[in-house]
PDB file of N, CA, C and O in Angstrom:
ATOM      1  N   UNK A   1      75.211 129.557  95.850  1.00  0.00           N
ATOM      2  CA  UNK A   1      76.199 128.542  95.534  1.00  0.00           C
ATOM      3  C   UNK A   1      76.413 128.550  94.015  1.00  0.00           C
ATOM      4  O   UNK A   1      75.483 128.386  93.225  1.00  0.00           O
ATOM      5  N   UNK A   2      77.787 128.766  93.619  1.00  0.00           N
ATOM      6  CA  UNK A   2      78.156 128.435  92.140  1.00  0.00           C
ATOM      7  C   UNK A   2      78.384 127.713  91.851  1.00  0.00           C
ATOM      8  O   UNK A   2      78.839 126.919  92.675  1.00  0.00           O
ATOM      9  N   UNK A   3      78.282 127.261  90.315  1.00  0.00           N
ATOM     10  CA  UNK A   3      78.478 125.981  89.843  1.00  0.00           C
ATOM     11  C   UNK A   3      79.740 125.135  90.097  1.00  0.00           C
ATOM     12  O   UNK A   3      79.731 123.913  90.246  1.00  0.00           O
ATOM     13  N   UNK A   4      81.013 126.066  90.136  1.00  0.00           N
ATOM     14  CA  UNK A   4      82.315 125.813  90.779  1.00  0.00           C
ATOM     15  C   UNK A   4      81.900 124.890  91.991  1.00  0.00           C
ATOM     16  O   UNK A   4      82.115 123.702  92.231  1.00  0.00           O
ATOM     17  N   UNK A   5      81.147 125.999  92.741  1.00  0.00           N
ATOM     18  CA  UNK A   5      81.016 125.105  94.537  1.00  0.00           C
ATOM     19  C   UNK A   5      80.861 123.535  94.128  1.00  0.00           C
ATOM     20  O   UNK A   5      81.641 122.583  94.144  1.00  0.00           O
ATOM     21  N   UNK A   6      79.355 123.720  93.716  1.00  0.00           N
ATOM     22  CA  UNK A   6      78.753 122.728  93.571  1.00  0.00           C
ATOM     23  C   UNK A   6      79.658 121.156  92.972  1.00  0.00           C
ATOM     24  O   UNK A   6      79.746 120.022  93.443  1.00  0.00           O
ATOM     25  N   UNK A   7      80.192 121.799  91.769  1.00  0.00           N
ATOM     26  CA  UNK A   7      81.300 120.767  91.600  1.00  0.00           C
ATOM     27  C   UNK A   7      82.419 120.569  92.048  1.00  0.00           C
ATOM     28  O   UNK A   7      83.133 119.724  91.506  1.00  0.00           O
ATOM     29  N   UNK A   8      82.799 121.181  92.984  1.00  0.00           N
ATOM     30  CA  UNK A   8      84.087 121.094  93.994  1.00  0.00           C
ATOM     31  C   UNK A   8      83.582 120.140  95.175  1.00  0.00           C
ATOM     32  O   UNK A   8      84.289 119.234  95.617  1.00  0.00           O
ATOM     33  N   UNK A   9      82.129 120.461  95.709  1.00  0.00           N
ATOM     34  CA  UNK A   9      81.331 119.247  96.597  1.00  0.00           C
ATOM     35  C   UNK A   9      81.013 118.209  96.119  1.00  0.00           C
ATOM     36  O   UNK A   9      80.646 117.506  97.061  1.00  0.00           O
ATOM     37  N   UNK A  10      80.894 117.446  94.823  1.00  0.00           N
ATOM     38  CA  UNK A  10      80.760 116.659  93.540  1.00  0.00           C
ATOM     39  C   UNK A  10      82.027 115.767  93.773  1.00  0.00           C
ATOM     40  O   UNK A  10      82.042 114.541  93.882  1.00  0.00           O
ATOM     41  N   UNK A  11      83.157 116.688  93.830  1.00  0.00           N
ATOM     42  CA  UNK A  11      84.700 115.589  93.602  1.00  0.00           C
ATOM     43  C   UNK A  11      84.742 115.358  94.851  1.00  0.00           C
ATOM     44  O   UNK A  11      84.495 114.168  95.045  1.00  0.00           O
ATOM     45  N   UNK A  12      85.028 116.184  96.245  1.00  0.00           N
ATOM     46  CA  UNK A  12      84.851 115.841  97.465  1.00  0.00           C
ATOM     47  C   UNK A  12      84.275 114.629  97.821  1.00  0.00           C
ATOM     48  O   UNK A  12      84.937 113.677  98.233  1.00  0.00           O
ATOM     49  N   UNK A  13      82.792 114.621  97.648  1.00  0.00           N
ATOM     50  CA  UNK A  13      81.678 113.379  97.962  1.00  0.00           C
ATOM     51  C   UNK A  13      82.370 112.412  96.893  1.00  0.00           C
ATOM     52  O   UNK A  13      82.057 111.305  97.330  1.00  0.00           O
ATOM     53  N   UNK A  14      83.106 112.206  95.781  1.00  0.00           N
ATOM     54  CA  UNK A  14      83.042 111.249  94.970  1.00  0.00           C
ATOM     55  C   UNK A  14      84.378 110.821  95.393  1.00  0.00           C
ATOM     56  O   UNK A  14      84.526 109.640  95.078  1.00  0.00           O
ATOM     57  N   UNK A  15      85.061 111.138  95.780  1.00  0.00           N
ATOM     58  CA  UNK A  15      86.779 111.164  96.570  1.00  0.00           C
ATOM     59  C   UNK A  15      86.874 110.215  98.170  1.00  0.00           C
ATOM     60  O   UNK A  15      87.683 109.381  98.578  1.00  0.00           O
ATOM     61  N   UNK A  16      85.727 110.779  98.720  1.00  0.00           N
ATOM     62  CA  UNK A  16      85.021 110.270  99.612  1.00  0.00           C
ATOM     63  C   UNK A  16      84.790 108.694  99.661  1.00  0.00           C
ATOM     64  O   UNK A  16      85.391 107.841 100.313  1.00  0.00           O
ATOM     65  N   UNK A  17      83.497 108.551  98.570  1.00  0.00           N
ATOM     66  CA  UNK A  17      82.852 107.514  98.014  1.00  0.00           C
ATOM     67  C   UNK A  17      83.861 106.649  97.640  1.00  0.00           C
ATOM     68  O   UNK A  17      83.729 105.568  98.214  1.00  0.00           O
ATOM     69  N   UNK A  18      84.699 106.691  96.995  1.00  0.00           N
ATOM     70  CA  UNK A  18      85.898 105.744  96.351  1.00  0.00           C
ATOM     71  C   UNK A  18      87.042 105.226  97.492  1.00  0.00           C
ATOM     72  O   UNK A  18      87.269 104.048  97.769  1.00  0.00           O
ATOM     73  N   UNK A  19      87.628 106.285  98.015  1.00  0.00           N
ATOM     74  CA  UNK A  19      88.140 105.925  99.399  1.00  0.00           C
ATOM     75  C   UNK A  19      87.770 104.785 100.127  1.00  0.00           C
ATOM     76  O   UNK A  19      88.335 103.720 100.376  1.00  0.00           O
ATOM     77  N   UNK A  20      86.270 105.458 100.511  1.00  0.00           N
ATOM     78  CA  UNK A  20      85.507 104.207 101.340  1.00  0.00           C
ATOM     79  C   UNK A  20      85.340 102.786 100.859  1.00  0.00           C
ATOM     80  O   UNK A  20      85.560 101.765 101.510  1.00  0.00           O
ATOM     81  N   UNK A  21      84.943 102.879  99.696  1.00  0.00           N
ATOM     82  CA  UNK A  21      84.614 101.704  99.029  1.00  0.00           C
ATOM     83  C   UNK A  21      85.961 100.556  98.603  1.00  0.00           C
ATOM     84  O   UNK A  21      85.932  99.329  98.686  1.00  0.00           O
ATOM     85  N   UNK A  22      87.038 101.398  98.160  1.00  0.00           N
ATOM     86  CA  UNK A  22      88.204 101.029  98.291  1.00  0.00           C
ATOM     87  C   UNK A  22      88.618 100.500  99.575  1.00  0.00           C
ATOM     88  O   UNK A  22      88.878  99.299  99.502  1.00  0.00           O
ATOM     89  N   UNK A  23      88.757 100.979 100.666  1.00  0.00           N
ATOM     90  CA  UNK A  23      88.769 100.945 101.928  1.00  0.00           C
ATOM     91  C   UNK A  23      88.347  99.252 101.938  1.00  0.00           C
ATOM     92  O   UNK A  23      89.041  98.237 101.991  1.00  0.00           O
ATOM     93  N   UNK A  24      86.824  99.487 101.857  1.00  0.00           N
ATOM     94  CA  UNK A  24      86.082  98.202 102.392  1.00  0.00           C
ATOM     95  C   UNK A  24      86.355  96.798 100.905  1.00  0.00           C
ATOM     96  O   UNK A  24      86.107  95.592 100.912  1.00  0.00           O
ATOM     97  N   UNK A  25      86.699  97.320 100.273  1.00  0.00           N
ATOM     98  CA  UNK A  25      87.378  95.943  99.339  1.00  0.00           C
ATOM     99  C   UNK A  25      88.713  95.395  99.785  1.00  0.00           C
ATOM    100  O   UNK A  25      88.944  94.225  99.479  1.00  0.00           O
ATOM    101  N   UNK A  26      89.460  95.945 100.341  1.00  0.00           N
ATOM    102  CA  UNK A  26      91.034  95.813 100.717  1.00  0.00           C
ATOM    103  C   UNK A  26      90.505  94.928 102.171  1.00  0.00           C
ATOM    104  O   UNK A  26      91.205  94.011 102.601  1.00  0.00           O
ATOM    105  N   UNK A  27      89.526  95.223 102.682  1.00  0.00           N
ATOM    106  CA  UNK A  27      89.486  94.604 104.265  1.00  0.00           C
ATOM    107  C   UNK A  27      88.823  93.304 103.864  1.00  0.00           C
ATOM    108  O   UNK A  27      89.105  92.314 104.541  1.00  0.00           O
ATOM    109  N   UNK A  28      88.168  93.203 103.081  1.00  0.00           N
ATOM    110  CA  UNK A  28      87.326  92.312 102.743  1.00  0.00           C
ATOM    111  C   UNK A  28      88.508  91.084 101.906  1.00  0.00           C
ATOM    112  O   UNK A  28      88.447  89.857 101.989  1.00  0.00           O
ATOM    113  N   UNK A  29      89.326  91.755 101.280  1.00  0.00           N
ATOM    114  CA  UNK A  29      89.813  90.825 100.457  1.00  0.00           C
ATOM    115  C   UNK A  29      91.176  90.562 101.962  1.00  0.00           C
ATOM    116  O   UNK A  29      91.978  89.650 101.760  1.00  0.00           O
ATOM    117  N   UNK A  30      91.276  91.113 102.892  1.00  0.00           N
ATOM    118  CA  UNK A  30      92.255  91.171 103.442  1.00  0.00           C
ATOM    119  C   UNK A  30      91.811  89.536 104.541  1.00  0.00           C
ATOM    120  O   UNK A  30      92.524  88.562 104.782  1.00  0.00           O
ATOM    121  N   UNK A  31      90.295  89.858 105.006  1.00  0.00           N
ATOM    122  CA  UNK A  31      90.253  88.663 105.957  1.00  0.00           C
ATOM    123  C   UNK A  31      89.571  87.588 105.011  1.00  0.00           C
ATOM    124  O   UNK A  31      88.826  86.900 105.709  1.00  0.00           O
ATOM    125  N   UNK A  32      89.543  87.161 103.609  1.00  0.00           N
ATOM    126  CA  UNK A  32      89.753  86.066 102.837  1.00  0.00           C
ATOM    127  C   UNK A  32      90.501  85.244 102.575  1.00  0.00           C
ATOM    128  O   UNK A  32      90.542  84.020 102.452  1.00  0.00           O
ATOM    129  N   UNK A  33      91.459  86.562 102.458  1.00  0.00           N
ATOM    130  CA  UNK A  33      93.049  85.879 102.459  1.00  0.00           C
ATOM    131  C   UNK A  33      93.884  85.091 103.581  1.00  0.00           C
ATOM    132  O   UNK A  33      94.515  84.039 103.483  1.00  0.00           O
ATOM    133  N   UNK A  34      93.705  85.846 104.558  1.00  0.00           N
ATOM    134  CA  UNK A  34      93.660  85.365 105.794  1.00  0.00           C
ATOM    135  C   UNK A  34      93.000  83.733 106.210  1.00  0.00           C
ATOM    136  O   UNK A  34      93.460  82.976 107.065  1.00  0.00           O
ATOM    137  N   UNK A  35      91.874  83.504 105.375  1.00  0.00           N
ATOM    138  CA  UNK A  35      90.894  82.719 105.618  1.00  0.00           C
ATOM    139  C   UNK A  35      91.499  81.319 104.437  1.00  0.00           C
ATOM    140  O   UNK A  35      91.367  80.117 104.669  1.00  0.00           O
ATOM    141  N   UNK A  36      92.071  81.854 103.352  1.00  0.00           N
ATOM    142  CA  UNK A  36      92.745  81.117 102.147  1.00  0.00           C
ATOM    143  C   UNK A  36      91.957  81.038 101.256  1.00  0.00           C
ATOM    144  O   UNK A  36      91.901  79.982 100.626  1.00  0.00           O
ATOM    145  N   UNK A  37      91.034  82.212 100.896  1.00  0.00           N
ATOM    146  CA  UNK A  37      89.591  81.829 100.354  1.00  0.00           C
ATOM    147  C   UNK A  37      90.210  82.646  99.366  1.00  0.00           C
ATOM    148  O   UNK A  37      91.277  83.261  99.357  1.00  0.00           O
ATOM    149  N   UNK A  38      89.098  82.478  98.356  1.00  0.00           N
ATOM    150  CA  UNK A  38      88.769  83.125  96.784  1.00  0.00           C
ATOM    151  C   UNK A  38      87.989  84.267  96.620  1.00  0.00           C
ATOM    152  O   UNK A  38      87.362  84.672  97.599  1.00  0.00           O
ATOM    153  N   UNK A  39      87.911  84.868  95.544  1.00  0.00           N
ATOM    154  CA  UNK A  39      87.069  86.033  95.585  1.00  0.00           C
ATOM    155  C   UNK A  39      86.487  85.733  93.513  1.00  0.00           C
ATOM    156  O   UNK A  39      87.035  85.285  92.505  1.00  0.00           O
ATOM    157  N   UNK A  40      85.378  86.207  93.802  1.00  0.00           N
ATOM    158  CA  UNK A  40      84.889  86.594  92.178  1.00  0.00           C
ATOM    159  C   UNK A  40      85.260  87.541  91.920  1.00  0.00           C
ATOM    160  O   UNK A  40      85.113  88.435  92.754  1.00  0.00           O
ATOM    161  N   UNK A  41      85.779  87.779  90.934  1.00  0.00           N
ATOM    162  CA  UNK A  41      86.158  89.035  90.049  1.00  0.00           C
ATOM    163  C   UNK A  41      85.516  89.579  88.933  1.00  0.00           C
ATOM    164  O   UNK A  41      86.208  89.314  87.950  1.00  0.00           O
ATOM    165  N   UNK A  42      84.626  90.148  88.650  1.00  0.00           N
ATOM    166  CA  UNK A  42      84.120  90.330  87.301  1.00  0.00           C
ATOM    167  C   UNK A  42      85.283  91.351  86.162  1.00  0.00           C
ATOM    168  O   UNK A  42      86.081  92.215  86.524  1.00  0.00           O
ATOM    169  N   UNK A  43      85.062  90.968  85.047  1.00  0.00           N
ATOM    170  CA  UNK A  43      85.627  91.652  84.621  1.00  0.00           C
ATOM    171  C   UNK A  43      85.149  92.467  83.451  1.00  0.00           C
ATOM    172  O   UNK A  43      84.024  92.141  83.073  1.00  0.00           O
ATOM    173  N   UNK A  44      85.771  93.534  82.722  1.00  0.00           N
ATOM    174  CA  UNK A  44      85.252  94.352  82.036  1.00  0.00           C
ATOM    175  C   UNK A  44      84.603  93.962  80.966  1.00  0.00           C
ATOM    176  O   UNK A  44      83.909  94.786  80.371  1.00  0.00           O
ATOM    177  N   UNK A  45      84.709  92.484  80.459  1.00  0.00           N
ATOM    178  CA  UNK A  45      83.837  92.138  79.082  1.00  0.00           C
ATOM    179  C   UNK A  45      82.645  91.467  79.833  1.00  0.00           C
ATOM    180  O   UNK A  45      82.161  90.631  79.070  1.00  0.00           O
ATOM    181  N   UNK A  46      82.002  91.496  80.982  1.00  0.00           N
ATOM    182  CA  UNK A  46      81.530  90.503  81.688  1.00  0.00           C
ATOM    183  C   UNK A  46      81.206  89.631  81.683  1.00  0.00           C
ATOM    184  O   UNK A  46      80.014  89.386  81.498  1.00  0.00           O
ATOM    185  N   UNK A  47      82.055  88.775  81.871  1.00  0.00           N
ATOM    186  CA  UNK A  47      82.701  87.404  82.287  1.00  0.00           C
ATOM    187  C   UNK A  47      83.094  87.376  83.368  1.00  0.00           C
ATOM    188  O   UNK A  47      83.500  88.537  83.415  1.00  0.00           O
ATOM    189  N   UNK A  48      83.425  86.778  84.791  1.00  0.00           N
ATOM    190  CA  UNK A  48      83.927  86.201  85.609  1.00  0.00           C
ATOM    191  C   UNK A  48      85.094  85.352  86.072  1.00  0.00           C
ATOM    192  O   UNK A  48      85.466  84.509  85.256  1.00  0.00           O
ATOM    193  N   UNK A  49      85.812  85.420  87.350  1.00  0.00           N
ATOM    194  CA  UNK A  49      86.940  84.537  87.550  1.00  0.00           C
ATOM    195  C   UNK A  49      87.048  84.302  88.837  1.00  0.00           C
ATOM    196  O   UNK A  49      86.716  85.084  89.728  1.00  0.00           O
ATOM    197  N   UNK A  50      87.446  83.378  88.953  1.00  0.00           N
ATOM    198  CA  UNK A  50      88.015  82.697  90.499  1.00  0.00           C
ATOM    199  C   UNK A  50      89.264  83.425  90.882  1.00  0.00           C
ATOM    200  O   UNK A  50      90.252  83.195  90.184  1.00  0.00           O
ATOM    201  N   UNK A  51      89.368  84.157  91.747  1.00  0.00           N
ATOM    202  CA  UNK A  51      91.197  84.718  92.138  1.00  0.00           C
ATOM    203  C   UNK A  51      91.188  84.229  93.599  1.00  0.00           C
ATOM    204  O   UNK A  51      90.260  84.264  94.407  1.00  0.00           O
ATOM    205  N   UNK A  52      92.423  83.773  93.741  1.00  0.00           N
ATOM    206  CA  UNK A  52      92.801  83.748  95.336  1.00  0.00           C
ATOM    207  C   UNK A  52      92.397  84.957  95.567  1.00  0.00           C
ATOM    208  O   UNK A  52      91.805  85.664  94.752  1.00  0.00           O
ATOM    209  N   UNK A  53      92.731  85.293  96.826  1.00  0.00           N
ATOM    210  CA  UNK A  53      92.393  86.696  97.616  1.00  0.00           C
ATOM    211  C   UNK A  53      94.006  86.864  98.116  1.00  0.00           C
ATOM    212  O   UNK A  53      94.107  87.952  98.683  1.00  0.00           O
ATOM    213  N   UNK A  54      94.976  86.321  98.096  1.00  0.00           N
ATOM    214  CA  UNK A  54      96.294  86.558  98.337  1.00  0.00           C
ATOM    215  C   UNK A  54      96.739  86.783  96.970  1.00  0.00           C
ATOM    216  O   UNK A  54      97.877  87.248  96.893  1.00  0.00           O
ATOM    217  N   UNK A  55      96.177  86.586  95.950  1.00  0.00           N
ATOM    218  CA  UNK A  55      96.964  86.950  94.621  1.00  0.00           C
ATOM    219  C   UNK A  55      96.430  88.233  94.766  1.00  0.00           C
ATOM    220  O   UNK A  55      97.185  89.200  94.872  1.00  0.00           O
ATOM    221  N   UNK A  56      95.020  88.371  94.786  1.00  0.00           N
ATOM    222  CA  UNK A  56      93.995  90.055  94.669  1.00  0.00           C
ATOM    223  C   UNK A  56      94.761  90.839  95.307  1.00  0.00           C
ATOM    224  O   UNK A  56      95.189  91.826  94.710  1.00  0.00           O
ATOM    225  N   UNK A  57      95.131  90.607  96.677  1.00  0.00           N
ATOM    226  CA  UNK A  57      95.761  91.496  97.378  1.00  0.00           C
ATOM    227  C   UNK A  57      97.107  92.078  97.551  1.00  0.00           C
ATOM    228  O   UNK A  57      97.561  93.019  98.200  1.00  0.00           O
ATOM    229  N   UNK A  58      97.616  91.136  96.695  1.00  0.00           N
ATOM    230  CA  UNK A  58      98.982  92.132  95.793  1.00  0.00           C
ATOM    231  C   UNK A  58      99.087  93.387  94.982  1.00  0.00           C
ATOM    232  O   UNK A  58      99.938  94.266  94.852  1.00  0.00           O
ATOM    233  N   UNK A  59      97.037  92.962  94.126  1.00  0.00           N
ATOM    234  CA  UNK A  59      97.341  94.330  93.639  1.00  0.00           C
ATOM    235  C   UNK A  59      96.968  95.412  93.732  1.00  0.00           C
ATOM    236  O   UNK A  59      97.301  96.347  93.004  1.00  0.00           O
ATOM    237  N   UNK A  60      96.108  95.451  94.781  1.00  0.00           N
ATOM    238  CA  UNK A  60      95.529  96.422  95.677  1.00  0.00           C
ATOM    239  C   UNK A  60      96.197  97.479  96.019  1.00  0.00           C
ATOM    240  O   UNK A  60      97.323  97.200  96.429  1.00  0.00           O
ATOM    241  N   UNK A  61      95.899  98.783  96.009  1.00  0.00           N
ATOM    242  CA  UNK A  61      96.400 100.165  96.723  1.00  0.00           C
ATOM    243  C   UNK A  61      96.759  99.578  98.189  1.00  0.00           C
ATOM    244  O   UNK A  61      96.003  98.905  98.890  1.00  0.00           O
ATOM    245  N   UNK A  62      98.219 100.024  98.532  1.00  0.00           N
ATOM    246  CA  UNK A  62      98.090 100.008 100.142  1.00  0.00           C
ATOM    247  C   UNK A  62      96.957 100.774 101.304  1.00  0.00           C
ATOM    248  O   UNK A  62      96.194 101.432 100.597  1.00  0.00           O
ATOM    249  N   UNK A  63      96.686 100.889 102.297  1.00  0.00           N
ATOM    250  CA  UNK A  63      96.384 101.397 103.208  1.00  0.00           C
ATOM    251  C   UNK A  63      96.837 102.974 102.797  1.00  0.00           C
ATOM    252  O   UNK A  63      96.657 103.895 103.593  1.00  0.00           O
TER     253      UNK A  63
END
């Protein structure tokens, strides 16, 4: 196996990983919203926020 391979199975599994995880944030924020509930958001200076889950889910990747 060459290093090529190896990092071609690297983006695969990490393409994978993000998908999924993406995946399961969109469903999650999907039956909140549904529910009229809130979600924590952290954000990049870490600090925290209250968001609806119908505002979140505007800005979400579609399906």
């Amino acid at each position: 196996m060459t290093i090529n391979n190896k990092h071609m199975e690297f983006d695969e599994f990490a393409k994978k990983f993000i998908d999924t995880l993406s995946a399961g944030l969109r469903q999650m924020t999907e039956k909140a919203a549904a529910n009229n509930e809130s979600l924590v958001i952290g954000n990049i200076d870490g600090t925290s926020r209250l968001v609806p889950a119908k505002e979140l889910l505007k800005t979400l990747p579609k399906k």
